[in-house]
N, C-alpha and C positions, 0 to 999 in steps of 0.2 A: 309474191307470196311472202317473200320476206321480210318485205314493210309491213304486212299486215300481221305478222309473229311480232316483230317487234314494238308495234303498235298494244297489240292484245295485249305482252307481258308487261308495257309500260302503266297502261292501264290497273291490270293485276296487280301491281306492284302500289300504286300509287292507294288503290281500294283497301290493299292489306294496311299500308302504312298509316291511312287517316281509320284505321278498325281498329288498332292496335296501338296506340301512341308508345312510346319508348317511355318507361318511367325516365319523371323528371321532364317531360315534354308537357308544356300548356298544350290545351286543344287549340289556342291562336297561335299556335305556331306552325299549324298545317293553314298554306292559301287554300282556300274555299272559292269557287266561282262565283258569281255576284246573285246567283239564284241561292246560293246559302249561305248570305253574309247576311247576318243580323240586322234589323231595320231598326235605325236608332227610336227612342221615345220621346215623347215631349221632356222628361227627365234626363235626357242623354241628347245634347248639341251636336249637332250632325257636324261632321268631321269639316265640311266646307264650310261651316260657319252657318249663321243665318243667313234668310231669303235674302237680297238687295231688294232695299225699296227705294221706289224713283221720285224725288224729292223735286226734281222741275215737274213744271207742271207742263200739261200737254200743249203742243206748236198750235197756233190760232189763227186765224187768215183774215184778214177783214179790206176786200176793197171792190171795186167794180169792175167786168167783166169788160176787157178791153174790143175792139174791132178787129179781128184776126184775116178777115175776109179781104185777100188779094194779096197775103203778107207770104213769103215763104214758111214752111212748114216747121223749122229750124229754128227761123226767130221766132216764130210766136212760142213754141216748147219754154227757149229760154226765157219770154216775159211771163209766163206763167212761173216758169222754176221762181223767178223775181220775187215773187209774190206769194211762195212758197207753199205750191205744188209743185211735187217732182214729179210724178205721175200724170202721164194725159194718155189718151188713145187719138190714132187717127186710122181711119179709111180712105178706101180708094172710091171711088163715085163712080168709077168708068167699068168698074167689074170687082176682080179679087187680088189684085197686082199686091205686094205688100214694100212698103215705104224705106227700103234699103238706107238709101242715102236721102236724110228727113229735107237736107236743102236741093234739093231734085223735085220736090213738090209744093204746089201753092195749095193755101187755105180757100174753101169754096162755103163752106158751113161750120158753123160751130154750136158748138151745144156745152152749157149755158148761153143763151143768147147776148147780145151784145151787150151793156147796160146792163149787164142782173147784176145785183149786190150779192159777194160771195163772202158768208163771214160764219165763222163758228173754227172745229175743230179743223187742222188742215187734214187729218186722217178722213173725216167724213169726205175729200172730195177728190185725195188719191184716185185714181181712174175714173172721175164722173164726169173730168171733160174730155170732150171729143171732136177731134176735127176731120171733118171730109173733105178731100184732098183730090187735085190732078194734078198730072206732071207740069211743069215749068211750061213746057211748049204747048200745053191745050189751054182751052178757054172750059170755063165751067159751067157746067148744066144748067 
């Protein structure tokens, strides 16, 4: 109960002081939460400066889709990373198992297929490859 008295008059107190300024007090000299801080205009540069604009141009990938099929799970990732996708998916073939330790499983499938020419933005292909995978000790479907 006592936290919440001291809560209320802080409250109180801080209501009266931003109602009432002290002469000689600017009203920017009371903090205002960011729901009442003024949004600057296109005539007034916003305190962090301008946007940053990105002057490289976007990552580009241009090569052919390697043979992944019989490779551990590990290396193929890293000849993709090579080639500059970091992003790949893989599945398990045998059910829903999920792929812990990625050199613990071999390549069974791939998608893009072997020989596809993969070229444009490297963003467009973040996650669009994917490998279907069994453990090291099984043989694949």
């Amino acid at each position: 109960m006592r936290i919440f008295m001291y809560v209320a008059a802080v409250v109180v107190f801080a209501a009266c002081a931003s109602a009432n300024p002290r002469s000689g007090d600017k009203p920017n000299d009371v903090v205002a939460s960011s729901a009442t801080q003024p949004t600057p205009t296109a005539a007034e540069p916003s305190p962090s400066g301008p946007a940053p604009t990105s002057s490289k141009p976007e990552p580009t990938v241009d090569f052919t889709m390697p043979n992944f099929r019989g490779m551990n799970l590990q290396d193929a990732q890293n000849e993709v990373q090579k080639n500059g996708i970091f992003f790949s998916r893989s599945h398990d073939l045998r059910g829903s198992r999920n792929q812990v330790l990625d050199s613990n499983w071999q390549v069974c499938t791939q998608t893009p297929a072997a020989g596809s020419h993969i070229k444009g933005k490297a963003a467009d292909f973040e996650g669009a490859i994917d490998f279907g995978v069994v453990k090291l000790t099984e043989t694949c479907p």
